[in-house]
N, C-alpha and C positions, 0 to 999 in steps of 0.2 A: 763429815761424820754426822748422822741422822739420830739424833734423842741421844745424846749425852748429856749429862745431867751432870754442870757443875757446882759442886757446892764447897763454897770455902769454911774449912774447918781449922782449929787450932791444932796444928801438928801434923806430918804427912802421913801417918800411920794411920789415924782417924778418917783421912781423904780416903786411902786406897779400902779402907772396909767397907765406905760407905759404895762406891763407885763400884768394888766387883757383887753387892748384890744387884746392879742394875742392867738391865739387856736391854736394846730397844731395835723395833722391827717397822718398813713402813712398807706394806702390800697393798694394793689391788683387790677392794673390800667386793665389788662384785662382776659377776665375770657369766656372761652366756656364753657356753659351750656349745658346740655342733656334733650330735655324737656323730665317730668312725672319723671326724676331724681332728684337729691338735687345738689346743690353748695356752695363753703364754700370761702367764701371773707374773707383773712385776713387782720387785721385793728388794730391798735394802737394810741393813741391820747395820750394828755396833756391839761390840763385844766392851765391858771394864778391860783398864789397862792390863791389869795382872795377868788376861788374857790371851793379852794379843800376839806373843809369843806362839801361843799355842794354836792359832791359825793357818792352817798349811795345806798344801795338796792334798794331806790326807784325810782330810773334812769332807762329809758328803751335808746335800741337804733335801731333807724329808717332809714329807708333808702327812702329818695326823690328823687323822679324822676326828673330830671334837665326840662326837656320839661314841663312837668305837675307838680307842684305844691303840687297841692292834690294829687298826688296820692305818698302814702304811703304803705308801707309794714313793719314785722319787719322778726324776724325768730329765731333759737334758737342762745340764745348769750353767749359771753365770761362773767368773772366777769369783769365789768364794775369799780368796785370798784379800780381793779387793772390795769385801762386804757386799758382793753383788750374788743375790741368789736370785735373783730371774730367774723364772724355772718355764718350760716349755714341756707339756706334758702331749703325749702321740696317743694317736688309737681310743678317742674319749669313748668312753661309755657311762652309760645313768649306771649299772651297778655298783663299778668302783670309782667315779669321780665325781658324781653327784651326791653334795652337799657343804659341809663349814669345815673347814681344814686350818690347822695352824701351824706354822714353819718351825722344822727342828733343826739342831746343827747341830751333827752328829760327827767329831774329829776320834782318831783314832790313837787320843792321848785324853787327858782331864775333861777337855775342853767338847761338852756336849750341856746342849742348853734347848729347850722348848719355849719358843717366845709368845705367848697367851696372851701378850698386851692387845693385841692387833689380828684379826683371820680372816680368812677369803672366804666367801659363801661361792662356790663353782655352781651353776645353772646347767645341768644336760637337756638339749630339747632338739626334735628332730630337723629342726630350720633355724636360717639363721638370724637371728635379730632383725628388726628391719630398716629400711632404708631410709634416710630422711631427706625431703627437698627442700629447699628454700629459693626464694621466696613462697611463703605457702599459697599464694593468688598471683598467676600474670597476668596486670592488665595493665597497656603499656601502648604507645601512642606508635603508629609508626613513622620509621624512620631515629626511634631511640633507641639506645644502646642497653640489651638485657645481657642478664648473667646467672645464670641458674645452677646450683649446688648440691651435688648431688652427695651425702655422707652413708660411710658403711663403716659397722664395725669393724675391729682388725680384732677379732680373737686369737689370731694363731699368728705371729710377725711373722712365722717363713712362710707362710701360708697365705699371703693378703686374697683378700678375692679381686674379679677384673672388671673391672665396670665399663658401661657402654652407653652411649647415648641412641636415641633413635625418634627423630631421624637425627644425622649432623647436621644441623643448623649452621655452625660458625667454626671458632677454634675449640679444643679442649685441651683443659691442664689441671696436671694431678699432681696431690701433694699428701701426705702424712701429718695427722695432727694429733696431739695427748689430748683427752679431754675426760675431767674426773678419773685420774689414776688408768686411763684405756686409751686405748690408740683405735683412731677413727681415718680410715683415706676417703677423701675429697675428691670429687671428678668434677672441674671448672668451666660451666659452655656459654661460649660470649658469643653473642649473634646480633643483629644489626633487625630489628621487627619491621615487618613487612606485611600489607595487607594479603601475601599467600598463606601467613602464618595461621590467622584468625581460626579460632575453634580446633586448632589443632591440637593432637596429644602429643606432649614428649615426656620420653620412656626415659629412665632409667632402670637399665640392668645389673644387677652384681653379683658373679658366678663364684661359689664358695666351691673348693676343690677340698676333698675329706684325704688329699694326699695320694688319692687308687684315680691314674687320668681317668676308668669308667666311672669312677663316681665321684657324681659333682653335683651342686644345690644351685640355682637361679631365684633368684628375688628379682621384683621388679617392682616400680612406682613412676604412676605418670601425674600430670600437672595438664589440664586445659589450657589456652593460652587465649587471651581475650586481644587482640589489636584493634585500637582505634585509628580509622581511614578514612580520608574525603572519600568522595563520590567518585566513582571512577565506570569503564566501560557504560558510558552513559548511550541510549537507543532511543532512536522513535521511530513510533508506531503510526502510522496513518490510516483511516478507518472511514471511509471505502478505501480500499488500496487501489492502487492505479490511478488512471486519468477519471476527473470528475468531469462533471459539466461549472461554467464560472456560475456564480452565485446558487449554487448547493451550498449543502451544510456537510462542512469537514471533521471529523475528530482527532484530535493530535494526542498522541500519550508519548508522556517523557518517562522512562525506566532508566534507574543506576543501580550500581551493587557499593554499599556504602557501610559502615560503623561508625556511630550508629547508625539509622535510616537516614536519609536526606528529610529537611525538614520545610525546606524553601525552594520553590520554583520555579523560574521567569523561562518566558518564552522571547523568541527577538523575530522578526525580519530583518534581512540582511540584502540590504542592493549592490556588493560589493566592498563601496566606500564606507558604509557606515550602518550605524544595528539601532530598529525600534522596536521597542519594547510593544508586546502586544498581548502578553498575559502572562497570570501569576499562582497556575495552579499546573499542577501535575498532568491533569488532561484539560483539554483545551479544544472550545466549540469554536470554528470560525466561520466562514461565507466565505465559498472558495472565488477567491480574485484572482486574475493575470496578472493585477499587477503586485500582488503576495505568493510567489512562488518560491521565494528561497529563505527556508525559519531553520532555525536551532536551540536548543534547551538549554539551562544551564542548573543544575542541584546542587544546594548547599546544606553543610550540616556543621557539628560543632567544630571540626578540624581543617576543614577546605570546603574552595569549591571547585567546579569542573563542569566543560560546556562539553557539548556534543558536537556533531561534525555537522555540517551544512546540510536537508533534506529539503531537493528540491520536486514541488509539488509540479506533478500535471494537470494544467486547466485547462481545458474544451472550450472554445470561446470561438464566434463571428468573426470574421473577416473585418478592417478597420484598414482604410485607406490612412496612412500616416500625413500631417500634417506639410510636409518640407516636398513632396510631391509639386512636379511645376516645370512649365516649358521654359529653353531658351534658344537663343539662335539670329539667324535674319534668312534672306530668303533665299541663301546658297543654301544653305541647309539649317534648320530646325529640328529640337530634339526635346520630348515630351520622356518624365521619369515618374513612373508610378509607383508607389512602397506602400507594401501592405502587409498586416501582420495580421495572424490565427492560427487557432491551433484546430483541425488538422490543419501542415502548412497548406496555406490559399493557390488557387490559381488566377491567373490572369490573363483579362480576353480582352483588345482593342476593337473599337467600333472606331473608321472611319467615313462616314457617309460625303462621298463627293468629290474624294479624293483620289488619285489616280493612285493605283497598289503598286505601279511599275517604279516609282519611285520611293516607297515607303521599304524600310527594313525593321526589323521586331529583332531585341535581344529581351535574355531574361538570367536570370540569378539567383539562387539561394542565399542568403543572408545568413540565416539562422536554422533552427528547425523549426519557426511558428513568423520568421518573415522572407519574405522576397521580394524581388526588385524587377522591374522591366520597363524598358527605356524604346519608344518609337522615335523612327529619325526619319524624316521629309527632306529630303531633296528638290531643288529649282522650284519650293514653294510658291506656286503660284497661284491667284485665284479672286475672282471679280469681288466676291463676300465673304465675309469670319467663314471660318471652318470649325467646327464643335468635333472634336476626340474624346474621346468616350474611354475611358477604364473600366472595368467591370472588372471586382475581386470575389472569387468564393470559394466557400466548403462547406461541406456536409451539416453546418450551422446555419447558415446565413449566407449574403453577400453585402456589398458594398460599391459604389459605382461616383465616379469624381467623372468634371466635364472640364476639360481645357479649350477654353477660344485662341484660335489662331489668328491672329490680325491679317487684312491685305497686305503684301506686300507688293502688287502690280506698282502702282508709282513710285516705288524707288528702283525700279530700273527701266533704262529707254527701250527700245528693240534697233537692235543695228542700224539697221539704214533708217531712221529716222536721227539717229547720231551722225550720221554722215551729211544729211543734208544739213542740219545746222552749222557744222563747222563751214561745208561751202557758204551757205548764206552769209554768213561770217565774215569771209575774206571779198566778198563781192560786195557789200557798205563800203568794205575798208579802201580798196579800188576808187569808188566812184566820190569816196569824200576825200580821196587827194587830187581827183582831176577837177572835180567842182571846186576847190577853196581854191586854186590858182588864176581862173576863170575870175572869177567874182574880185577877187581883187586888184585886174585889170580893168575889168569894168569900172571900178570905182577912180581909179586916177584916169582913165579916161572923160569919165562925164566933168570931174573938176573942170580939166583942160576945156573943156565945151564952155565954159563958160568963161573965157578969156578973148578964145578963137573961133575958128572958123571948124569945126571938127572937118578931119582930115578920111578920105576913104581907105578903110583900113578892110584887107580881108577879112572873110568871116572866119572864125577859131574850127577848127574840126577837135573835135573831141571823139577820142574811140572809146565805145564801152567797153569794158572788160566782158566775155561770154561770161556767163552764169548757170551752170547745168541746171535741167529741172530735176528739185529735191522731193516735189509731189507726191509722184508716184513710181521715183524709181530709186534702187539702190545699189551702190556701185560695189 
């Protein structure tokens, strides 16, 4: 029961006089209409007890114009029985629904009452109220979770209008809310911020239908959306592009797409293993080196940072005989390797003065695309003096030129038949120093005996030499 007013008085007879001069009504003080649409005033009252008898289906409820009198309207209504006159009026127009109205309850027995406590001020206008967003600013970091609110009046309950988002970002959820004596529907979009979102517009729309499907009203209201984002699609720009010549002057520009701007910029070289820093501004003067060809950028701002991909520089440089370059081997065969690096890649040319070609073979290789390899191989090395090999690296820069000495290797091997006479020589000592030590030892216990007796006549020893080939000058 809404504004019943108790008051305790001495006697029941007292109570009920006081009680049936009181009515109380609670409406729906203001209200925008859409004309050719519907609107729905909501309204509750209380009748004095003496009343409430007199309450019935046959009760209608009206609505009087405060200015005019007469003029009268109703529309479709709550049950009345249940002090519910929600009224829902169709077909609005400024003529007859524009202005301050107050609720009559007109029963077709005693019971008719004009309730004045309380009246609805009706709005006719040719649009509909308008829409509200919230939050009224997004600015919102990404990767946080927003939620944006989209409110529309409900003037007419069977009539809601249909709201729409655009674009759909995420999920949406709609609900009906009362707010100040009016109902308002809600469209809920929850979306996950994203640096695609930045500077975007999202729309809400809300299509008010006048009840005729041709004719229908659209409202709409948008919201910028601000995201804050690292540094992201980061570029560099190299300036001459292409291949330079070494020790020119390079220019390096680092570009990101960032919220806010990137504020901080290192530069690195990178030799695979490991990153040195080599500057700390967005563009960047170097002195083009071979041995600074692979750099990358890195921008930082208040949310992240974020590096760039590896850009490797091409430098034009000399030819450069590599250190580890060096013969090895002995005099079966010997093997000379040359490595040389440049950019265009180098060639390489062997210089052997003195040396016989029928024996020499030449390999070569690609290493890289700025080194290469070539390896000379000498066979039955042989030769009275050093031999000097010569390398010669070039291109279109410069060259470069390393000398490898070859040591004699004549004395460390014999020539065949000078091998063979030695071995005979050899066994021809060993022959005559087992026939001499037998010899000589008979000699000596013979002379003892001489000096006792009378020495005795003894044949004389034959001794055979062993032959002995001549190892001079021949070879078997």
């Amino acid at each position: 029961m809404f504004g019943v007013l108790n008051v305790l008085l001495v006697g029941g007879f007292l109570l009920r006089g006081a009680l049936g001069e009181k009515f109380s009504v609670s409406l729906t003080e203001q209200i925008e209409a859409v004309s050719g649409s519907c609107v729905t005033i909501t309204c509750s009252f209380t009748v004095q007890d003496d009343q409430k008898n007199n309450l019935n289906s046959g009760c209608k409820a009206l609505w009087k114009d405060e200015k005019d009198g007469n003029r009268l309207f109703t529309g479709q209504t709550g049950d009345l029985t249940q002090k519910n006159c929600t009224t829902t009026l169709y077909n609005i127009n400024h003529q007859q629904h524009h202005g301050t109205f107050s609720f009559r309850l007109q029963c077709d027995n005693p019971l008719k009452w004009t309730f004045k406590d309380s009246t609805v001020n009706i709005k006719v206008t040719g649009a509909p109220p308008a829409l509200t967003l919230t939050p009224p600013t997004l600015s919102v970091t990404e990767g946080e979770s927003v939620s944006v609110q989209c409110s529309a009046p409900v003037p007419c309950l069977s009539l809601p209008p249909t709201l729409t988002w655009s674009p759909v970002l995420g999920d949406v959820q709609e609900t009906f809310k009362k707010q100040n004596d009016a109902f308002v529907k809600v469209s809920t979009l929850s979306f996950t911020a994203s640096h695609s979102h930045h500077e975007k517009n999202i729309t809400c729309s809300a299509l008010y239908s006048r009840g005729d499907v041709t004719s229908e009203l659209r409202l709409s209201d948008q919201r910028k959306t601000e995201v804050k984002y690292r540094p992201r699609n980061l570029s560099v720009t190299v300036s001459p592009p292409g291949a330079v010549p070494e020790h020119s002057d390079v220019t390096l520009k680092c570009s990101s797409e960032a919220h806010p701007p990137a504020q901080l910029y290192h530069w690195y070289h990178s030799d695979g293993v490991k990153r040195t820093l080599i500057g700390n501004s967005s563009v960047l003067n170097i002195n083009a080196s071979k041995d600074t060809t692979a750099v990358f950028c890195e921008a930082q701002n208040d949310v992240g940072r974020e590096r760039s991909t590896v850009t490797q520089l091409e430098i034009l440089f000399a030819p450069k005989i590599v250190s580890s370059s060096n013969c090895s081997g002995d005099w079966t065969q010997m093997s000379c390797q040359c490595e040389a690096e440049g950019n265009p890649s180098p060639l390489i040319q062997w210089y052997f003065p003195g040396v016989s070609a029928t024996n020499i073979s030449i390999t070569s290789e690609a290493l890289s695309d700025t080194s290469v390899r070539s390896i000379i191989t000498v066979k039955d090395a042989q030769w009275k003096d050093p031999v000097s090999l010569l390398c010669h690296s070039s291109n279109s820069l410069g060259s470069d030129t390393q000398t490898f000495t070859a040591p004699v290797f004549q004395d460390e091997k014999l020539p065949q038949c000078q091998g063979d006479v030695m071995i005979r020589l050899f066994f021809a000592l060993r022959v005559v120093s087992l026939l001499v030590f037998p010899c000589a030892l008979l000699f000596a216990v013979r002379t003892a005996r001489g000096q006792k007796a009378q020495p005795a006549a003894v044949e004389k020893d034959r001794v055979s030499e062993a032959p002995v080939d001549d190892y001079q000058n021949s070879c078997v």
